[in-house]
C-alpha positions in Angstrom: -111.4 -243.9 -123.3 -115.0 -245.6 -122.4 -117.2 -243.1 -120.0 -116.9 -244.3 -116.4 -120.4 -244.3 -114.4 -119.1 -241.4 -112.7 -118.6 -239.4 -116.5 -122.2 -240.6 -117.4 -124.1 -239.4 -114.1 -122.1 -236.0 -114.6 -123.0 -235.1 -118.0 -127.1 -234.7 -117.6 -126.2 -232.2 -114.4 -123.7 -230.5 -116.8 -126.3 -229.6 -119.4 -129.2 -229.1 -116.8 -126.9 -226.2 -115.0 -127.6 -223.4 -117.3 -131.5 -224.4 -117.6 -131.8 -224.5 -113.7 -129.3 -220.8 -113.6 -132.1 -219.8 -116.4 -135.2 -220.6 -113.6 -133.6 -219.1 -110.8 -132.4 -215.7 -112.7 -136.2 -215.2 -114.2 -137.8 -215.7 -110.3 -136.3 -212.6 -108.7 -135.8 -210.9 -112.0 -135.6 -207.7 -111.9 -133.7 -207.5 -108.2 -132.0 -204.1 -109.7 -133.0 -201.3 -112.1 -133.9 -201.6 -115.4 -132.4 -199.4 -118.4 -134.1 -198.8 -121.7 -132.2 -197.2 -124.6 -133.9 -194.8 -127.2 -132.7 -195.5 -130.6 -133.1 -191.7 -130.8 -131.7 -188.3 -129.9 -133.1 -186.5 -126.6 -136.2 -184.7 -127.2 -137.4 -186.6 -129.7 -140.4 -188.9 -130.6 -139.1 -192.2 -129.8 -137.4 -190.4 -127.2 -140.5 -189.0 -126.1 -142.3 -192.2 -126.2 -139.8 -194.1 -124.8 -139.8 -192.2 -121.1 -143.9 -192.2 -121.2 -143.2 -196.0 -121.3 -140.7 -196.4 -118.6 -143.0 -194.0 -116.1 -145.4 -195.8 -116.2 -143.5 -199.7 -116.3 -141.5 -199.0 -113.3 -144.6 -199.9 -111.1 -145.3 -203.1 -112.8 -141.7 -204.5 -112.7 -141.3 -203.4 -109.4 -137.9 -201.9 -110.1 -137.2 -198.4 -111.6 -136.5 -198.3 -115.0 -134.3 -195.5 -116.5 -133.9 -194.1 -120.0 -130.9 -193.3 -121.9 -130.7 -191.6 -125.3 -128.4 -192.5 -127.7 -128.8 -190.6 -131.1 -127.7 -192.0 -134.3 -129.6 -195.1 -136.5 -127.0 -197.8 -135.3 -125.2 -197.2 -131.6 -128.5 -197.7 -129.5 -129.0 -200.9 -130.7 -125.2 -201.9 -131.1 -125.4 -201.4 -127.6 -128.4 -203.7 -126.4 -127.4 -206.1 -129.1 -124.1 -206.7 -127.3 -125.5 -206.3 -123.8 -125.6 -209.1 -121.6 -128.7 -211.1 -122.2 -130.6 -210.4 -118.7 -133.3 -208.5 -119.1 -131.3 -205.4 -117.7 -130.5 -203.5 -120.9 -133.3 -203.1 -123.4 -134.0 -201.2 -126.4 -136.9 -199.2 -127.8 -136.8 -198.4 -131.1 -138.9 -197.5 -134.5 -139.6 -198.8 -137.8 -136.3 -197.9 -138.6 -135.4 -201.2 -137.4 -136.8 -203.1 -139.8 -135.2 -200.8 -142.7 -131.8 -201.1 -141.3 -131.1 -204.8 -142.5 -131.7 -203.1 -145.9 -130.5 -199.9 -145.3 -127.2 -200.5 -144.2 -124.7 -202.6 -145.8 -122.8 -203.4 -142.9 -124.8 -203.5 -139.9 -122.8 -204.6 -136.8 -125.6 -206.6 -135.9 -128.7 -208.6 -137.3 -131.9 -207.4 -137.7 -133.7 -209.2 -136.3 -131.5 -212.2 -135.0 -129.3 -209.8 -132.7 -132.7 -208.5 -130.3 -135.5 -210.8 -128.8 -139.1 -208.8 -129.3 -141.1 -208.0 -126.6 -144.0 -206.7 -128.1 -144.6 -203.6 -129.9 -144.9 -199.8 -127.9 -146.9 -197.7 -130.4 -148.3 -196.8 -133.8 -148.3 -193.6 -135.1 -149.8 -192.2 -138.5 -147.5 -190.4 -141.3 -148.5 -186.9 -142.4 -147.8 -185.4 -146.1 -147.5 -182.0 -145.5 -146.3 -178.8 -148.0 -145.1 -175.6 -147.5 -147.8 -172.8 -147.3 -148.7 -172.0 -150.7 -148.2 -174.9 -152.4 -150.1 -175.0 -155.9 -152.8 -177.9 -155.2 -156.3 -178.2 -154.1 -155.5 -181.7 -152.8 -153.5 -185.0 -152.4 -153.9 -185.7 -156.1 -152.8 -182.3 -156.8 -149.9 -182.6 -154.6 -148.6 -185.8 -156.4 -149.7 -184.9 -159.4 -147.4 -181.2 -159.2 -144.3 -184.8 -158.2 -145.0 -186.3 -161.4 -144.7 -184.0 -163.2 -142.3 -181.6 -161.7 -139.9 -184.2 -160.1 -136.4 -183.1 -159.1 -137.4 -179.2 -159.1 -139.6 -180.0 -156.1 -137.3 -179.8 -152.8 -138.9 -183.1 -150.2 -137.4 -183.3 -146.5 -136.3 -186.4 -145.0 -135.5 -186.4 -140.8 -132.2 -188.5 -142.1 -131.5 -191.7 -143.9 -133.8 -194.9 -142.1 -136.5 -192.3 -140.4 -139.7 -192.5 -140.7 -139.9 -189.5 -143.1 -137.0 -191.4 -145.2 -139.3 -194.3 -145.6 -142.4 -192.1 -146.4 -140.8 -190.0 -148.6 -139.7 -193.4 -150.5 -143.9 -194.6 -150.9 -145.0 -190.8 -151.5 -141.9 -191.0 -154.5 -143.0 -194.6 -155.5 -146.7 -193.5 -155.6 -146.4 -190.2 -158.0 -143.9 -192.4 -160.2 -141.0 -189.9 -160.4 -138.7 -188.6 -157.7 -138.3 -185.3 -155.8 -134.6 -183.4 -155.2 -134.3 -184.9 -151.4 -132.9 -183.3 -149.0 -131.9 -184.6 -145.7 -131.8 -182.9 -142.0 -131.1 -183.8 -139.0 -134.2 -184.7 -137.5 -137.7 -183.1 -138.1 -137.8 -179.7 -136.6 -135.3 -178.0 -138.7 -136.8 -179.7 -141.7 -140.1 -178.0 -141.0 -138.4 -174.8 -140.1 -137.4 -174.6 -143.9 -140.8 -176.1 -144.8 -142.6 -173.4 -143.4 -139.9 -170.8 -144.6 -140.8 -172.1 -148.3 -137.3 -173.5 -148.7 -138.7 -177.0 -149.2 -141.6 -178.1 -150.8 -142.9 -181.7 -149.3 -142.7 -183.6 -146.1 -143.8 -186.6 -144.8 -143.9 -187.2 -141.4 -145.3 -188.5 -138.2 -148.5 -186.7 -137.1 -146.8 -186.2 -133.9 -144.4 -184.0 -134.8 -146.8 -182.3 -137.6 -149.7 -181.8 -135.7 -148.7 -178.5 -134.3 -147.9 -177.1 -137.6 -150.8 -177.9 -138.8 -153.3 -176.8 -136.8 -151.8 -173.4 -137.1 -151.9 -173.1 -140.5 -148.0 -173.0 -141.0 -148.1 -176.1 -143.3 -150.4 -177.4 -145.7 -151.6 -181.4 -144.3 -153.1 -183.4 -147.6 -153.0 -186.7 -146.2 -152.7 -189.2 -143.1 -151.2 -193.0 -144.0 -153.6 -194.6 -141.5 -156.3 -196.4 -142.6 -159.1 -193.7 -140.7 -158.9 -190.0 -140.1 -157.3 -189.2 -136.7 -159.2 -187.6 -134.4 -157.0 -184.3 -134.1 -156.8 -184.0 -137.9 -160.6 -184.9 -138.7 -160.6 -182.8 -142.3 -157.6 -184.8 -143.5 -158.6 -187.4 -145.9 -156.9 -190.8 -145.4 -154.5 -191.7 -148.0 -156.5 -194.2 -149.0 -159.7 -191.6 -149.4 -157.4 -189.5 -151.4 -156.7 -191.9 -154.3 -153.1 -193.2 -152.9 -153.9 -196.5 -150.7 -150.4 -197.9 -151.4 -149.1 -194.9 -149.2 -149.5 -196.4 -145.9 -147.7 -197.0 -143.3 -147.2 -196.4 -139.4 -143.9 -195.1 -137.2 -144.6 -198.3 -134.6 -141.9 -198.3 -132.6 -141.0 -201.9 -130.3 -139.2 -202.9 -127.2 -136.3 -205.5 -127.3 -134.2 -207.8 -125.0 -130.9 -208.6 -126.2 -130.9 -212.4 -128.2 -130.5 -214.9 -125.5 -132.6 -213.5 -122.9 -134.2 -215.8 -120.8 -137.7 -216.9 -122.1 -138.8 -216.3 -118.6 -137.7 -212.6 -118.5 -138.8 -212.0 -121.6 -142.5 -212.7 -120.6 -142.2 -210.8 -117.2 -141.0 -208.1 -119.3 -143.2 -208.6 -121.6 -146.2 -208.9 -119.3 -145.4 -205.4 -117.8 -145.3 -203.9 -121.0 -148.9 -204.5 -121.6 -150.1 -203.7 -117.9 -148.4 -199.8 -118.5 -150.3 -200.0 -122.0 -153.4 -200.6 -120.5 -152.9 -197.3 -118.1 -155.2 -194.8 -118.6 -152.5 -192.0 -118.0 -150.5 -193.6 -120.6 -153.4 -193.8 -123.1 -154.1 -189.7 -122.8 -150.4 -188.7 -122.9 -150.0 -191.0 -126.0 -153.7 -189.3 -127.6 -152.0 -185.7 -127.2 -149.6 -186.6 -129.6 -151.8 -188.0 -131.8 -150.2 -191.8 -131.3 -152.1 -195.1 -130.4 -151.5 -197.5 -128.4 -150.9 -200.8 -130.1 -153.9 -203.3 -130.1 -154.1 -206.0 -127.5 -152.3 -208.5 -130.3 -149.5 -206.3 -131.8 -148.4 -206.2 -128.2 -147.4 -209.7 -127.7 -143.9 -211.4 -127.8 -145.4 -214.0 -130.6 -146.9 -211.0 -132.6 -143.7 -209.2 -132.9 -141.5 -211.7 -133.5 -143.6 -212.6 -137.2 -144.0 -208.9 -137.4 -140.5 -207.5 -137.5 -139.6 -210.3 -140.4 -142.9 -208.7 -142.4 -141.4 -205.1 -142.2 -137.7 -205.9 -143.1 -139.5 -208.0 -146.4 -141.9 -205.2 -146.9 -139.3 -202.4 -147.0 -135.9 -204.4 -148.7 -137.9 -204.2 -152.4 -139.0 -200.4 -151.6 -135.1 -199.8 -151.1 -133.6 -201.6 -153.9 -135.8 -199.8 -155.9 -134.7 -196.3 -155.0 -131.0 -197.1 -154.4 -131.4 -195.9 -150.7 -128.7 -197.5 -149.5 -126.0 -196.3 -146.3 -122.3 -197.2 -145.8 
């Protein structure tokens, strides 16, 4: 049937109604509270980092903005991947992202075509760390005692996809030879039985080392960043030590479900970098030994290219070891 007039002067208000629902819903955006989910149980560092984030970004979207923890790799961003796309429901989560498209072999949702990136939250450096005692007089020692020991050496991972997991996967790459692994359920009972001298090696974020460390109660031979950190000034780099392909960050990033209005996403995204730029933000994050990202690794634009980098740079890494999940 030929299109009446009528048909014809319909059809351009038909497809200009969700771009003109899209403009409305970003100008009073956010007119309720705002949730964030922690990929990450309660109590722990993306967790942590998660609620210094929404203190502080409450003010600057003029809305509170609560936090809910969801442990386990895959339900926090299940969730926010199937959330309606209105800047209500977001998701902070870490590197294990990226290692999840590879990781897991059925993922109910894509990494990164299921989430919108708003910029990332943080970057904290890895620490490889022994148990007291451990035969070496340095880094070189350390991966030298790998090589050549292997699978009689006992190395602690905080769970399949965690930052240690991914460490422990470069530290393993590195020395050429592989360790006996053995996974935990997060970091502190891993370095409970570090410090007990039932495991050998662990890599993990400084934030959760440091304490150890400055006590004594674990031996620090290296930090993956590419200078010393202030609270650990007589650890060598990894790079200083010999090992520059050991290196890597736990960055964690905030997401919007795909679909989200570009307009929201920028209003979130702008409020994200205000609360960065907080100074009370900036000490909280430097007592536990974690950065804030710089002024570029904080945009919408930078995240988006960077997320596709990490899922590349980590797919090879765990084909190679035959790290894979069900």
């Amino acid at each position: 049937m030929r299109p009446t007039r009528r048909h014809l002067l319909a059809a351009p208000l038909i497809l200009a109604a969700p771009a003109i629902a899209r403009a409305q819903g970003a100008g009073d955006y956010p007119s309720r509270p705002v949730t964030i989910i922690a990929a990450g149980a309660a109590g722990g560092p993306t967790d942590t980092i998660t609620r210094i984030v929404a203190d502080n970004m409450g003010r600057h979207m003029g809305q509170p903005v609560v936090v809910e923890s969801i442990g386990g790799s895959l339900v926090g961003p299940q969730r926010v991947a199937q959330a309606r796309p209105d800047g209500y429901t977001l998701l902070i989560n870490n590197i294990g992202m990226a290692a999840s498209a590879t990781l897991y072999r059925k993922l109910p949702y894509d990494v990164p075509g299921s989430f919108a990136p708003l910029g990332l939250v943080s970057d904290a450096a890895m620490t490889i760390v022994t148990r007291p005692g451990f035969p070496a007089e340095n880094l070189a020692g350390v991966m030298g005692a790998l090589k050549t020991q292997g699978d009689a050496l006992n190395m602690a991972t905080a769970g399949l996809g965690s930052a240690a997991n991914l460490c422990a996967l470069l530290v393993q790459q590195a020395a050429g030879n592989r360790a006996t692994i053995v996974v935990f359920r997060g970091t502190a009972p891993a370095i409970t039985e570090l410090m007990a001298g039932r495991i050998d090696i662990l890599c993990d974020q400084a934030t959760n080392t440091v304490p150890y460390i400055r006590d004594r109660r674990v031996e620090a031979w290296g930090v993956s960043s590419p200078e010393r950190l202030p609270g650990l000034p007589s650890v060598p780099t990894t790079a200083e030590a010999g090992f520059p392909a050991i290196a890597m960050s736990t960055w964690h990033g905030l997401y919007a479900p795909a679909g989200t209005p570009e307009p929201i996403q920028e209003k979130i995204s702008a409020a994200l970098r205000a609360t960065l730029q907080e100074e009370r933000l900036r000490q909280r994050y430097a007592d536990l030994l974690t950065e804030v990202p710089s002024e570029e690794r904080q945009t919408i634009g930078f995240h988006r290219r960077f997320i596709l980098e990490e899922v590349a740079r980590w797919r090879p890494i765990i084909q190679a070891a035959g790290a894979y999940a069900d």
